[in-house]
C-alpha positions as CSV (number, residue, x, y, z in Angstrom):
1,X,14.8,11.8,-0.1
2,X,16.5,8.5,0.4
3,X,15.3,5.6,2.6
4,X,18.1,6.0,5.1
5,X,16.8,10.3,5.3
6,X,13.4,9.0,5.6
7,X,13.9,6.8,8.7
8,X,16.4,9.4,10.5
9,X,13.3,11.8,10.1
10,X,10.7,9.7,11.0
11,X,9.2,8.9,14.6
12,X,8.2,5.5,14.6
13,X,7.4,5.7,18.4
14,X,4.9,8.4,17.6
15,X,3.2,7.9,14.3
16,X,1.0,4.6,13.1
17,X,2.7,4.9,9.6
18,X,4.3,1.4,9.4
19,X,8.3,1.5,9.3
20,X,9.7,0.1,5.5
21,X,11.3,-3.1,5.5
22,X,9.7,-5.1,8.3
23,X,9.4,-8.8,8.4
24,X,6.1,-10.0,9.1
25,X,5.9,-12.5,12.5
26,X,6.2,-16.0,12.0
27,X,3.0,-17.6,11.1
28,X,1.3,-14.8,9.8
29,X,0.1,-14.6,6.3
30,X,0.6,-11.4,3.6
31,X,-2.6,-10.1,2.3
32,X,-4.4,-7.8,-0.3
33,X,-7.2,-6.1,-0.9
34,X,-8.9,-4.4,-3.9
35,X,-11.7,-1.7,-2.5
36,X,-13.9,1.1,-4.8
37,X,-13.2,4.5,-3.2
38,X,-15.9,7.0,-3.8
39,X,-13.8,9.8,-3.8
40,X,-13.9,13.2,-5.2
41,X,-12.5,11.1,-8.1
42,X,-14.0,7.5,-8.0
43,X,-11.0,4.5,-8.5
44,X,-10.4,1.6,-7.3
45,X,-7.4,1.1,-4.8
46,X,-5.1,-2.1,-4.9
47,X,-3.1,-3.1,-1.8
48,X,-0.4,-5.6,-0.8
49,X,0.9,-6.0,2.2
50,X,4.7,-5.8,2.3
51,X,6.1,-6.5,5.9
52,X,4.1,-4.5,8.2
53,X,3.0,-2.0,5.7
54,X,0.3,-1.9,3.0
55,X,1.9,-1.0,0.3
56,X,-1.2,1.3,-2.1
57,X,-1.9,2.2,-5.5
58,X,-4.8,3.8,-7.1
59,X,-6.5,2.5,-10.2
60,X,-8.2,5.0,-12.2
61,X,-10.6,2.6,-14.7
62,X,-10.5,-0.6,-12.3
63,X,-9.3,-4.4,-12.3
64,X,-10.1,-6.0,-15.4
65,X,-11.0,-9.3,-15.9
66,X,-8.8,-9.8,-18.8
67,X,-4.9,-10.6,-17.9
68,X,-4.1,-9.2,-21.4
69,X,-5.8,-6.0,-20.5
70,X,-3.6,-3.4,-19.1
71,X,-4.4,-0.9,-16.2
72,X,-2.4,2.1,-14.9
73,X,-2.0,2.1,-11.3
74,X,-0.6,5.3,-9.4
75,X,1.6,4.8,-6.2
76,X,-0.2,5.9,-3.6
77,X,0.9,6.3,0.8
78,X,1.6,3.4,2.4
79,X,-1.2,2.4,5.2
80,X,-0.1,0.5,8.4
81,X,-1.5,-3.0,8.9
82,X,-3.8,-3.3,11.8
């Protein structure tokens, strides 16, 4: 479904699910946040905040501490910012 679908679809007016491409207010600041989910699978989630939206991945084995040391990160929904 393309991003132009998607937004026809969507409610915006009904539904906390952040809309894509907003600009964030003048003098506010992006942020991120790493956070241990104790799941039925336990990961670690990474999320930046893009606009009004966090955008989320999961990651399986965790941040390392080592740039050099690669993780794989899984796309996961978007969460809105509150």
């Amino acid at each position: 479904m393309s991003l132009s679908d998607y937004r026809r679809k969507r409610r915006f007016d009904k539904t906390r699910k952040p809309e894509p491409g907003k600009a964030l207010p003048a003098g506010r600041r992006a942020i991120f946040g790493v956070q241990l989910h104790r799941a039925s699978r336990r990961h670690y989630d990474f999320r930046l905040q893009v606009g009004d939206a966090l955008k989320s991945w999961a990651v399986p084995e965790g941040p390392s501490d080592d740039p050099k040391v690669k993780r794989m990160a899984v796309e996961a929904e978007d969460h809105p910012v509150d």
